[in-house]
C-alpha positions as a Python dict, from the first residue, in 0.01 Angstrom:
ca = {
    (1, 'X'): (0, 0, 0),
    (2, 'X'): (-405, -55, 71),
    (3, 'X'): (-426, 211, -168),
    (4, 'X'): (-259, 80, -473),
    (5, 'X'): (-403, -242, -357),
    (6, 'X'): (-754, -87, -389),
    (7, 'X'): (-671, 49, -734),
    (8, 'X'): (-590, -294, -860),
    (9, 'X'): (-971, -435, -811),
    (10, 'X'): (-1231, -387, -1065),
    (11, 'X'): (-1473, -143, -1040),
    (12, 'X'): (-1746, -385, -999),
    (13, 'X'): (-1566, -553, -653),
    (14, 'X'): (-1486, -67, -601),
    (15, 'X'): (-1837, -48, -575),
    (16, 'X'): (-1903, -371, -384),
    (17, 'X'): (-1658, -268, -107),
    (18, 'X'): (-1801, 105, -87),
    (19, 'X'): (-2139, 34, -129),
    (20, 'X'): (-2061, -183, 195),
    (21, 'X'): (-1915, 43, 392),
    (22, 'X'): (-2119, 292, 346),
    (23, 'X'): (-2394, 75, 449),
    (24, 'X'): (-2221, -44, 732),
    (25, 'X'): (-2137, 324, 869),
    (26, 'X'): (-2478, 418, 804),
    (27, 'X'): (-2650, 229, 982),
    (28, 'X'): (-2339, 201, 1274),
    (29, 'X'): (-2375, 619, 1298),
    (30, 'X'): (-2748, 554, 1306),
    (31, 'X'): (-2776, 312, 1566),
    (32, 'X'): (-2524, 474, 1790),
    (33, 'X'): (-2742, 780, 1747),
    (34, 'X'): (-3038, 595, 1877),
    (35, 'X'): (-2868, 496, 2178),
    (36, 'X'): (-2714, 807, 2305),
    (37, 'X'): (-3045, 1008, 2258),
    (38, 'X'): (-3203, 684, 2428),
    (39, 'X'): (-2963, 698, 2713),
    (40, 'X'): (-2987, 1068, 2752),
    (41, 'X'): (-3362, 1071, 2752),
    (42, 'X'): (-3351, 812, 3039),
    (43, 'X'): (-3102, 1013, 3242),
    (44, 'X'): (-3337, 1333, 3188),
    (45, 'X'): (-3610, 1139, 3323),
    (46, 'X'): (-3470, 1008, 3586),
    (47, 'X'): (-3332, 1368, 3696),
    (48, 'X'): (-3705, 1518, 3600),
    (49, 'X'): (-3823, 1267, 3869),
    (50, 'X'): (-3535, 1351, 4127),
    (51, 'X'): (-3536, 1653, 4099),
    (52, 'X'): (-3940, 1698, 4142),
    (53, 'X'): (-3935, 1448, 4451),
    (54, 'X'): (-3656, 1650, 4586),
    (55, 'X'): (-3831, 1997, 4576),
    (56, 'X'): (-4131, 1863, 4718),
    (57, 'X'): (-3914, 1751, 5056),
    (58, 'X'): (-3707, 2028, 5057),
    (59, 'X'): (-4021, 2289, 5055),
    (60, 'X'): (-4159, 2124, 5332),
    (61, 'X'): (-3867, 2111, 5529),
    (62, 'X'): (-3793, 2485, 5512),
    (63, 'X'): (-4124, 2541, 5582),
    (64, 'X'): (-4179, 2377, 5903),
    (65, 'X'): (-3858, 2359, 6080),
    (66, 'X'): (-3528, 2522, 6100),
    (67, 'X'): (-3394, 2192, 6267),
    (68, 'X'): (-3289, 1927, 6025),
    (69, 'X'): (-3196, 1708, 6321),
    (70, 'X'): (-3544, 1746, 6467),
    (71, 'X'): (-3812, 1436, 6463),
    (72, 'X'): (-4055, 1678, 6290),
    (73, 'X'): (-3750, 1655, 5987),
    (74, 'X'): (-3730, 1255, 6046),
    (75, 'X'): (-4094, 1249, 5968),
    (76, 'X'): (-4117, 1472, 5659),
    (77, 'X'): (-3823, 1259, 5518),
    (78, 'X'): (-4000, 898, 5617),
    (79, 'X'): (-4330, 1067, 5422),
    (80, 'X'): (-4149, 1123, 5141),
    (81, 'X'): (-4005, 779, 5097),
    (82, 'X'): (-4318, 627, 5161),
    (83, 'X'): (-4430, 772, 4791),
    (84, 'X'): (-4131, 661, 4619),
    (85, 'X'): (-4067, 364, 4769),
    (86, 'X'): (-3703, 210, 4658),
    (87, 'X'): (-3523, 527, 4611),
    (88, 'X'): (-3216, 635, 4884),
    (89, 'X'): (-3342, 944, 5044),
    (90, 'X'): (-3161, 1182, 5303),
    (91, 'X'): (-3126, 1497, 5461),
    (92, 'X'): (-2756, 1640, 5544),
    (93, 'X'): (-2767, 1975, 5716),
    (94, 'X'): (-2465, 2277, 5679),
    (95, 'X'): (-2220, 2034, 5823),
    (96, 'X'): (-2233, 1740, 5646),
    (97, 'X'): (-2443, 1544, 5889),
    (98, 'X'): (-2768, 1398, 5848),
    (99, 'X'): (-3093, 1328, 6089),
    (100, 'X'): (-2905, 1084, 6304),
    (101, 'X'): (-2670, 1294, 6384),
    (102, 'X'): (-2427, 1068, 6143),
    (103, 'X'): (-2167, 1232, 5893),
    (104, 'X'): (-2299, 1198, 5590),
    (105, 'X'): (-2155, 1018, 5252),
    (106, 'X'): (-2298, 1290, 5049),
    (107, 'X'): (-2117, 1577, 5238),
    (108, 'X'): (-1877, 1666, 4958),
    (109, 'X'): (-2216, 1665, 4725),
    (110, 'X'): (-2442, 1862, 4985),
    (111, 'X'): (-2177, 2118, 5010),
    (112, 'X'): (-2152, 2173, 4632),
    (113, 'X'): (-2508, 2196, 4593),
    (114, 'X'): (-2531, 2460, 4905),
    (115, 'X'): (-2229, 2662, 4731),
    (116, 'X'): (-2371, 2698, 4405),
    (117, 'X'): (-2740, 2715, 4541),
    (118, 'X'): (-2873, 2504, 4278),
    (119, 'X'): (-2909, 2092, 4229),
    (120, 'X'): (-2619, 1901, 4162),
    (121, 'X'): (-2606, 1524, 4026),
    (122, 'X'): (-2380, 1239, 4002),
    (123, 'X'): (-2390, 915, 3927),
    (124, 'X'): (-2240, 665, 4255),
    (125, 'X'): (-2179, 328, 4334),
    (126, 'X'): (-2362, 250, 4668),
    (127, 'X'): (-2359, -111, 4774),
    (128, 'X'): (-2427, -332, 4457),
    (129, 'X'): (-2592, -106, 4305),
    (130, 'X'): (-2505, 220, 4084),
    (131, 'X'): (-2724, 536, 4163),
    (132, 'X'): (-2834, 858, 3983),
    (133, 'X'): (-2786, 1058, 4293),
    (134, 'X'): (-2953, 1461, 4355),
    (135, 'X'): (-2835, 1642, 4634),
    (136, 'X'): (-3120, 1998, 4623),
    (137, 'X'): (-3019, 2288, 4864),
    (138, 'X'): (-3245, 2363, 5158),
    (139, 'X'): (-3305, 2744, 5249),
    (140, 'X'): (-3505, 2891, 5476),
    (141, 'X'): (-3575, 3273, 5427),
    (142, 'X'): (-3297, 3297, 5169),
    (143, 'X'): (-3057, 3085, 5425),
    (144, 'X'): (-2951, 2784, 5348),
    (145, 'X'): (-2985, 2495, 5585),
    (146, 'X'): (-2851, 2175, 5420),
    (147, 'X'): (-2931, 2010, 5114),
    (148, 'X'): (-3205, 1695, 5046),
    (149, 'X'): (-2995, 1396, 4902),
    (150, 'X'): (-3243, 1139, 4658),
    (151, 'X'): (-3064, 852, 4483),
    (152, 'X'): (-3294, 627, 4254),
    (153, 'X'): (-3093, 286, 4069),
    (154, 'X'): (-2956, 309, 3694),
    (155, 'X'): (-2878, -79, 3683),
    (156, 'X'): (-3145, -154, 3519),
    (157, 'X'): (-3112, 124, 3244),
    (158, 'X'): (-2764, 39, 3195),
    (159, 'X'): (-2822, -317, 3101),
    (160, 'X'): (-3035, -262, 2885),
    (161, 'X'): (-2880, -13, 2704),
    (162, 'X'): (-2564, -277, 2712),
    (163, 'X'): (-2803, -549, 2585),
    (164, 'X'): (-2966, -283, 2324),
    (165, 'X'): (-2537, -243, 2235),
    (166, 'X'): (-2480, -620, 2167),
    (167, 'X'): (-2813, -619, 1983),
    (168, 'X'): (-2712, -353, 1739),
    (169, 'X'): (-2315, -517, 1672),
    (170, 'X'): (-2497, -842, 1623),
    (171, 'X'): (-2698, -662, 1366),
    (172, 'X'): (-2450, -471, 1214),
    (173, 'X'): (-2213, -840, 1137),
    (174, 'X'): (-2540, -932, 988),
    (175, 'X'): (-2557, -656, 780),
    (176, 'X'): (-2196, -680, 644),
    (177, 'X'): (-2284, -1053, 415),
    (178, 'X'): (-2653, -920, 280),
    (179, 'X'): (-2469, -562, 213),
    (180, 'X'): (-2195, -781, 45),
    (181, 'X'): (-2468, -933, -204),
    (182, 'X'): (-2679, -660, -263),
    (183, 'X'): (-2333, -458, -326),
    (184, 'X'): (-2217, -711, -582),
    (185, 'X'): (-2547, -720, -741),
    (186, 'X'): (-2579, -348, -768),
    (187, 'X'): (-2207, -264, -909),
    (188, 'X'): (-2254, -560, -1159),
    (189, 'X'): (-2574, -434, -1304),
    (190, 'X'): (-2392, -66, -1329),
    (191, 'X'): (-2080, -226, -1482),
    (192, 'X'): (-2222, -450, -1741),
    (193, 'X'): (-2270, -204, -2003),
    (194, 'X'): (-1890, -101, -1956),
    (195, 'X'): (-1838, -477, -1974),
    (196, 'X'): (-2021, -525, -2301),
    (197, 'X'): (-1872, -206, -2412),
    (198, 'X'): (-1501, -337, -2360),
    (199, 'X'): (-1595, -658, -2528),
    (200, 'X'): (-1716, -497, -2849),
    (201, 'X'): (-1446, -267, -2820),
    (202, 'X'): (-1202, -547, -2840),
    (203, 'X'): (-1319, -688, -3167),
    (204, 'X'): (-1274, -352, -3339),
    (205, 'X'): (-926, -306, -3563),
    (206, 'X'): (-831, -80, -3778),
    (207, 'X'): (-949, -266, -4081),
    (208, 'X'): (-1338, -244, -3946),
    (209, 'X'): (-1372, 71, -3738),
    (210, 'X'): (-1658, 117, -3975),
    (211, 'X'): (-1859, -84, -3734),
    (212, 'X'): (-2075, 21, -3467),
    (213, 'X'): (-2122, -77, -3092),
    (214, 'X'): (-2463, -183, -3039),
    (215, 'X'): (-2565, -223, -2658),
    (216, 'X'): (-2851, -217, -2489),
    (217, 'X'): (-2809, 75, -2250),
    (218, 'X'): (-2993, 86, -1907),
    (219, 'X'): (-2878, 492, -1796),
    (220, 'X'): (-2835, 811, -1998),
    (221, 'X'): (-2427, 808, -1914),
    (222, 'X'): (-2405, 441, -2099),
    (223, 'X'): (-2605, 570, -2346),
    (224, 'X'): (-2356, 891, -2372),
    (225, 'X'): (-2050, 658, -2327),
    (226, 'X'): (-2191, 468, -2619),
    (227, 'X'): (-2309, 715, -2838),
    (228, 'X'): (-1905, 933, -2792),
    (229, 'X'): (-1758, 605, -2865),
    (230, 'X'): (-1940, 554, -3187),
    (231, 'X'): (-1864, 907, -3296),
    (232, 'X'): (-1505, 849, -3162),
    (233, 'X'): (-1539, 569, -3430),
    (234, 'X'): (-1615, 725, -3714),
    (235, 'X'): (-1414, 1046, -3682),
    (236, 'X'): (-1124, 750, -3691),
    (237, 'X'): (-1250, 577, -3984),
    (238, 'X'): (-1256, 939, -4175),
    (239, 'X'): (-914, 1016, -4053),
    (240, 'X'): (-762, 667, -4184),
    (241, 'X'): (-979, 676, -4509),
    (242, 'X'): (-810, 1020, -4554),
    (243, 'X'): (-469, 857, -4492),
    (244, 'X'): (-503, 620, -4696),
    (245, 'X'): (-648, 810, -4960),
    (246, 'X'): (-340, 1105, -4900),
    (247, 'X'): (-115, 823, -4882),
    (248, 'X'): (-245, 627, -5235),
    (249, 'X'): (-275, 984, -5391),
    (250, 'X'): (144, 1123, -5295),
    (251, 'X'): (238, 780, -5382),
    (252, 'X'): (69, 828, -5725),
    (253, 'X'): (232, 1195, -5740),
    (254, 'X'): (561, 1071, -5687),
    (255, 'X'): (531, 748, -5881),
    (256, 'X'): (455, 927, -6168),
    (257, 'X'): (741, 1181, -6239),
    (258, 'X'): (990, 870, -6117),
    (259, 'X'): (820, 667, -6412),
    (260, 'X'): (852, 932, -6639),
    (261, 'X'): (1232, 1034, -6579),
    (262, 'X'): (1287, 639, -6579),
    (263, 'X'): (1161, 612, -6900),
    (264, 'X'): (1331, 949, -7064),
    (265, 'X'): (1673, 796, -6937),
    (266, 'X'): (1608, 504, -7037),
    (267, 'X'): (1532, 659, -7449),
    (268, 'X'): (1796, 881, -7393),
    (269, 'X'): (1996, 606, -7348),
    (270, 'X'): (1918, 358, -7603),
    (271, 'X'): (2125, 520, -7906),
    (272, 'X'): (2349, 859, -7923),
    (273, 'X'): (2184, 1201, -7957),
    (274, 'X'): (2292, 1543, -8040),
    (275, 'X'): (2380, 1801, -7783),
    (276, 'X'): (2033, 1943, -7827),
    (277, 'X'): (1866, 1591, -7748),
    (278, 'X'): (2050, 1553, -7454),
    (279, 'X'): (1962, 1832, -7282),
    (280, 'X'): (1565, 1845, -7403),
    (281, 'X'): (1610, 1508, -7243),
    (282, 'X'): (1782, 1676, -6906),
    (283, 'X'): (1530, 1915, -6896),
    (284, 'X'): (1222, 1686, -6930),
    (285, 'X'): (1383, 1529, -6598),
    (286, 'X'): (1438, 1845, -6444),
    (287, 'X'): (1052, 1928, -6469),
    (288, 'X'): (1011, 1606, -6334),
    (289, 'X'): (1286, 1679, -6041),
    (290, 'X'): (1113, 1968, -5962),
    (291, 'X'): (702, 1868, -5944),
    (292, 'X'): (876, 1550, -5708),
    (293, 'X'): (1036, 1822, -5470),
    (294, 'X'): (718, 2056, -5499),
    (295, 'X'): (552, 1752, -5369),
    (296, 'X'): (782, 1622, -5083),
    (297, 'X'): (775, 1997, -5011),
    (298, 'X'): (396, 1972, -4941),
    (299, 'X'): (455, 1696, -4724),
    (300, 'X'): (678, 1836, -4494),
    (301, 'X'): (508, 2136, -4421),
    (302, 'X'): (160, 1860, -4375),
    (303, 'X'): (447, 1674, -4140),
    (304, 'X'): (517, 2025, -3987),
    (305, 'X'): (127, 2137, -3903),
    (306, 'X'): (33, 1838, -3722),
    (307, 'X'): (310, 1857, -3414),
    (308, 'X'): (201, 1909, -3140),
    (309, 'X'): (458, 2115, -3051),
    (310, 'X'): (464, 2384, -3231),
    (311, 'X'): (357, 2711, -2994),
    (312, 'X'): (722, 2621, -2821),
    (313, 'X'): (885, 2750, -3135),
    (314, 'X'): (647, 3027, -3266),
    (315, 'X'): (791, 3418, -3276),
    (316, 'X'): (631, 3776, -3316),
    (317, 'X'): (612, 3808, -3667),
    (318, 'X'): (533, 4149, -3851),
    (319, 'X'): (195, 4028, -4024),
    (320, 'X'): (130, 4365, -4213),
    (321, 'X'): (556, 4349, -4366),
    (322, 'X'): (491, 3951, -4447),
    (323, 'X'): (177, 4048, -4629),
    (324, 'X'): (328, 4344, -4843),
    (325, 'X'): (612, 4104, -4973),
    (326, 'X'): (319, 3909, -5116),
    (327, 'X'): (163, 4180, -5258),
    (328, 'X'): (520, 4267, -5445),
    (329, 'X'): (547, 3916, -5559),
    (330, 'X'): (191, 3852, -5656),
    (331, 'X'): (228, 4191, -5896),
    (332, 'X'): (541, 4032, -6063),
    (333, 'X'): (307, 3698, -6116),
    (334, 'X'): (0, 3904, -6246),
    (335, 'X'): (204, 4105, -6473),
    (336, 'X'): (162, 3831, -6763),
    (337, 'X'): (-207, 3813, -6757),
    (338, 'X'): (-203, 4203, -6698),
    (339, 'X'): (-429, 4135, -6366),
    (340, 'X'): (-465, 4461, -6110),
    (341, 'X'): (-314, 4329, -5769),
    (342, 'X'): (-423, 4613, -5536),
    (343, 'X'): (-382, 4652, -5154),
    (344, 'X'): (-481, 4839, -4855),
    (345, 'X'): (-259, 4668, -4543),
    (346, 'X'): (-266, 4822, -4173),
    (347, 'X'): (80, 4869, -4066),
    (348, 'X'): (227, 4736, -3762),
    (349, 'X'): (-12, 4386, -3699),
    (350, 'X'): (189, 4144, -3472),
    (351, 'X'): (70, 3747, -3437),
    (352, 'X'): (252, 3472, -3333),
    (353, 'X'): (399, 3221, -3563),
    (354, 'X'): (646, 3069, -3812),
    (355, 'X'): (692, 3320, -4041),
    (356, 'X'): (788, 3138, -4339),
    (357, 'X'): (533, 2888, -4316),
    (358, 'X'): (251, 3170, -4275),
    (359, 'X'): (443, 3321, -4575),
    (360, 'X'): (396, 2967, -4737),
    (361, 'X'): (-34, 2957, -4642),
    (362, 'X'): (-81, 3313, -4793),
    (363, 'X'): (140, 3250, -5078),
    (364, 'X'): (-79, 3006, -5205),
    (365, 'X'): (-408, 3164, -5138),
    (366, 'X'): (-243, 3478, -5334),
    (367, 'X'): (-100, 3225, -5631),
    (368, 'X'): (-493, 3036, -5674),
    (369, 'X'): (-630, 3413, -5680),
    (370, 'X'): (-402, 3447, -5952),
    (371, 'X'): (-405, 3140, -6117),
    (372, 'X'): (-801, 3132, -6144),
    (373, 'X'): (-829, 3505, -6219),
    (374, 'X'): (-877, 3580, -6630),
    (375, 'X'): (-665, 3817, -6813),
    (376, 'X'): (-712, 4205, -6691),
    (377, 'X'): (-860, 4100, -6387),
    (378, 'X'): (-824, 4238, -5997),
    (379, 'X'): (-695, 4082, -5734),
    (380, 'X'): (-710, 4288, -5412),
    (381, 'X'): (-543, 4211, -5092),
    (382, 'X'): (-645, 4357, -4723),
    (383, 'X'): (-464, 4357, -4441),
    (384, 'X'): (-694, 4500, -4077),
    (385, 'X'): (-748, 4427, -3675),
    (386, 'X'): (-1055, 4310, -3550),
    (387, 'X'): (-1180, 4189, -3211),
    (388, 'X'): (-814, 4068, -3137),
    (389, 'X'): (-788, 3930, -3478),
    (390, 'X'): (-591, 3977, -3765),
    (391, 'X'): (-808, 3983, -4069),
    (392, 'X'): (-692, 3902, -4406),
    (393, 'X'): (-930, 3909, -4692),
    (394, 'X'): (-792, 3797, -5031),
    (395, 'X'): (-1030, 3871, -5274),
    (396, 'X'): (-1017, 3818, -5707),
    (397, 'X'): (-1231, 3862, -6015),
    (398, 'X'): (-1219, 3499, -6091),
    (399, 'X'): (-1459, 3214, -6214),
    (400, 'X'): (-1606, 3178, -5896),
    (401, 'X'): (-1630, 2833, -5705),
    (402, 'X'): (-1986, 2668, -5695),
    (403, 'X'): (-2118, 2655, -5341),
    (404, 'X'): (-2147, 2271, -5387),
    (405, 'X'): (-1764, 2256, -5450),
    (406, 'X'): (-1692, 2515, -5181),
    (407, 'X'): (-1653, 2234, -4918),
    (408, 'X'): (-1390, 2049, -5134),
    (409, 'X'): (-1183, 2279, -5220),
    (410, 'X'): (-939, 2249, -4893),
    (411, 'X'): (-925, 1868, -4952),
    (412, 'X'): (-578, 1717, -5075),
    (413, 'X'): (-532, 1735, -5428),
    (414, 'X'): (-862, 1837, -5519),
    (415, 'X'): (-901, 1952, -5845),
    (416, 'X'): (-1232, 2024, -6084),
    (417, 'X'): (-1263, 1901, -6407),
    (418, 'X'): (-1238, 2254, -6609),
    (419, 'X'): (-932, 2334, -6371),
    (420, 'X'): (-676, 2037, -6487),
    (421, 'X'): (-561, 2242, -6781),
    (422, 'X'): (-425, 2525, -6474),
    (423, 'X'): (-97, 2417, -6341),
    (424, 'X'): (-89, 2265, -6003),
    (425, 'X'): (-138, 1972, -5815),
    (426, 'X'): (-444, 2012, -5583),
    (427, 'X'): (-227, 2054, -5261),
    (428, 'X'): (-189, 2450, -5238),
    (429, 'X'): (-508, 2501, -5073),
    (430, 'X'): (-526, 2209, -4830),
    (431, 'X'): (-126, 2311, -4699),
    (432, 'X'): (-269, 2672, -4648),
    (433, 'X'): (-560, 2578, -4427),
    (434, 'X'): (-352, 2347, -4219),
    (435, 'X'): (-116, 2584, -4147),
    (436, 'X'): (-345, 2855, -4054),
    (437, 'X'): (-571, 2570, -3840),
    (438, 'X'): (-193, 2464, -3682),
    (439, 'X'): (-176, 2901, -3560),
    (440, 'X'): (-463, 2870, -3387),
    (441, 'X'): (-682, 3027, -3685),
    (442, 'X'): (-912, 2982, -3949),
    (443, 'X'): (-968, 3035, -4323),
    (444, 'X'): (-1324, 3066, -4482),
    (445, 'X'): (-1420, 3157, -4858),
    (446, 'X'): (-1715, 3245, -5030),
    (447, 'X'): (-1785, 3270, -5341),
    (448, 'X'): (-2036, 3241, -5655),
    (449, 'X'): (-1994, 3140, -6016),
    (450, 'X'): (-1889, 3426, -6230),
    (451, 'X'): (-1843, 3666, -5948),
    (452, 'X'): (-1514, 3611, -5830),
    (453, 'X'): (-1376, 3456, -5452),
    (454, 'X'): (-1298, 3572, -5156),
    (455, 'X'): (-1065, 3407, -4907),
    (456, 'X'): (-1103, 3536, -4538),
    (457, 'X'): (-810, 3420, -4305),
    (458, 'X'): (-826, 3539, -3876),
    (459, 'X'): (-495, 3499, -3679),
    (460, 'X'): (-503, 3637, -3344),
    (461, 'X'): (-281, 3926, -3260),
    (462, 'X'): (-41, 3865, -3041),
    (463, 'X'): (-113, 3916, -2682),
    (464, 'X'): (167, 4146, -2648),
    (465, 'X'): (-20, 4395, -2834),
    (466, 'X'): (-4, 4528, -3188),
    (467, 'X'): (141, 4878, -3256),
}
């Protein structure tokens, strides 16, 4: 629930809240560092002193009396206090009593520290007051005797390591509302440009994606942001502009063979004709007929190339047996202009694909080859694998395509001017490349005026392998 919750805000109040928090943990971790390496340097001090103090009482005991009871004992232990004036100090001997003769407190402590032969500390509430308390063994020749027990107040320390606590929360809830402003102040600056952006973004349509977003930009990512969304811009203006251009350009292909079978009907019509009239009439609107379902053709294989969908329904296809039908048909085309269609196809090249429609995108590269190829010309087709590709290289003895034009000649119904007497209608090329482009490969040509064309086209075998 706080999650979705969190999702809901802006990123401006995001950044506000994190920037916060982080501050806030920050400095909490910080300051609760400060106090446990504050308290634990106190506490090592305090033992340091102890523990010195201590030694110093427990050497001279074991070195001038094997008594702990005795006055000589007493005395060592009243000397001692005398220098640290303030601090509890005893001495408990093997049994857990101490100079007077008295059981001790400390007996459970003396004992532990006799056991393990080595100071042991605790912390004990004696009277009012809480004490760091030592208890240091006592031996004499490698025997122990008792144990020196030294106690010195931690009151003090504690408070003010309680009133150094309160200090910091104080500090931290006075954090939280500068944090707050400095957080808001911080995420707006960073959001702005996004802000800006969004309202420029918001005045852009479709009818004036031709204009640019213009923002001062205070960071390389706004600036990257900016810049990708002005490209994003005009890579959409280009694609609508080609829309509309394919969509003004089919309308004028189909508007004109309607108009022209409208208008044969309607002479036909207007007074009776001979058998022979009536069917040059019918055939007039059967050319017509068929350039209108050439066209609608052309735009269902366009319709077909750009799904998105289309790997799901792509099969192992037989390139090298798809390319040698072409070959057969393209000899039958060439045979009126007596043009040489020649071929040298490896067998056995697998892809991945629709076979008619790669049919379809060869087809046509074979047919221009043809078409733009002069009488008792070559046309030569080759089929090979290379680098996981298959390669197919249609070449002719044609005209030749000026490098100028080169980039055109894949755009929808392109035409040149000394090419309009060629039947056609400008789409053959364009369908081919995006069919190939919708397989996952890519067509290229070169070419030079008066030295004929070559198409190159690269599918990628299929993974399964190619025999």
């Amino acid at each position: 629930m706080i999650k979705n919750n969190f999702k809901r805000l802006s990123i401006k109040e995001q950044l506000t809240i994190w920037y916060t928090l982080i501050i806030f943990a920050v400095t909490a971790v910080l300051f609760l560092s400060f106090q446990l390496l504050t308290k634990k340097y106190l506490v090592y001090e305090t033992d340091r002193s102890l523990s010195t103090h201590a030694a110093q009482i427990a050497y001279s005991v074991s070195l001038n009396t094997t008594n702990l009871r005795s006055t000589q004992t007493q005395n060592i232990l009243n000397l001692g206090q005398k220098e640290i004036p303030g601090i509890l100090a005893e001495i408990v001997d093997f049994h857990g009593v101490d100079t007077k003769g008295e059981p001790s407190s400390f007996k459970e402590l003396s004992a532990l520290a006799i056991k393990n032969n080595y100071p042991v500390f605790t912390e004990q509430k004696i009277g009012d007051m809480t004490m760091r308390v030592i208890a240091y063994p006592i031996k004499n020749a490698e025997v122990p005797l008792g144990s020196v027990i030294m106690g010195h107040p931690i009151d003090i320390y504690q408070k003010t390591l309680a009133q150094l606590r309160n200090i910091g929360v104080i500090l931290l809830l006075f954090l939280v509302v500068p944090s707050i402003l400095i957080g808001y102040f911080l995420a707006r600056s960073a959001t702005e440009p996004i802000t800006k952006l969004g309202a420029n973004i918001n005045k852009i349509t479709s009818e004036n994606l031709a204009r640019k977003v213009n923002l001062s930009v205070g960071s390389k990512e706004t600036e990257l942001l900016v810049s990708n969304f002005n490209a994003l811009l005009d890579r959409l203006d280009k694609a609508f502009n080609l829309e509309r251009q394919f969509l003004g350009e089919m309308a004028h292909e189909i508007k004109t063979p309607l108009a022209v079978m409208k208008s044969n009907s309607e002479i036909t019509l207007s007074k009776e004709r001979s058998a022979e009239g009536y069917q040059d009439s019918i055939k007039q609107t059967l050319s017509q007929i068929n350039k209108l379902s050439n066209n609608m053709a052309s735009l269902m294989d366009f319709a077909w190339s750009q799904s998105s969908e289309l790997s799901k329904t792509f099969n192992k296809i037989d390139i090298s047996q798809l390319l040698s039908e072409i070959c057969n048909v393209a000899r039958y085309m060439a045979l009126p202009k007596n043009i040489q269609v020649k071929s040298n196809i490896d067998a056995g090249v697998l892809v991945l694909g629709k076979e008619e429609k790669l049919y379809q995108a060869i087809y046509n590269v074979v047919d221009n080859a043809i078409k733009f190829t002069p009488k008792k010309g070559k046309v030569f087709i080759e089929l090979s694998k290379q680098e996981g590709y298959a390669l197919i290289k249609i070449s002719d003895s044609g005209v030749g395509i000026e490098v100028e034009k080169q980039k055109d000649i894949f755009s929808r119904f392109y035409r040149t001017e000394k090419n309009m007497d060629i039947a056609g209608h400008g789409l053959g090329l364009a369908i081919s490349e995006s069919i190939i482009k919708a397989h996952g490969g890519l067509i290229a040509v070169e070419s030079a005026q008066g030295k004929g064309t070559t198409f190159t086209i690269s599918l990628k075998l299929d993974s399964g392998g190619s025999s």
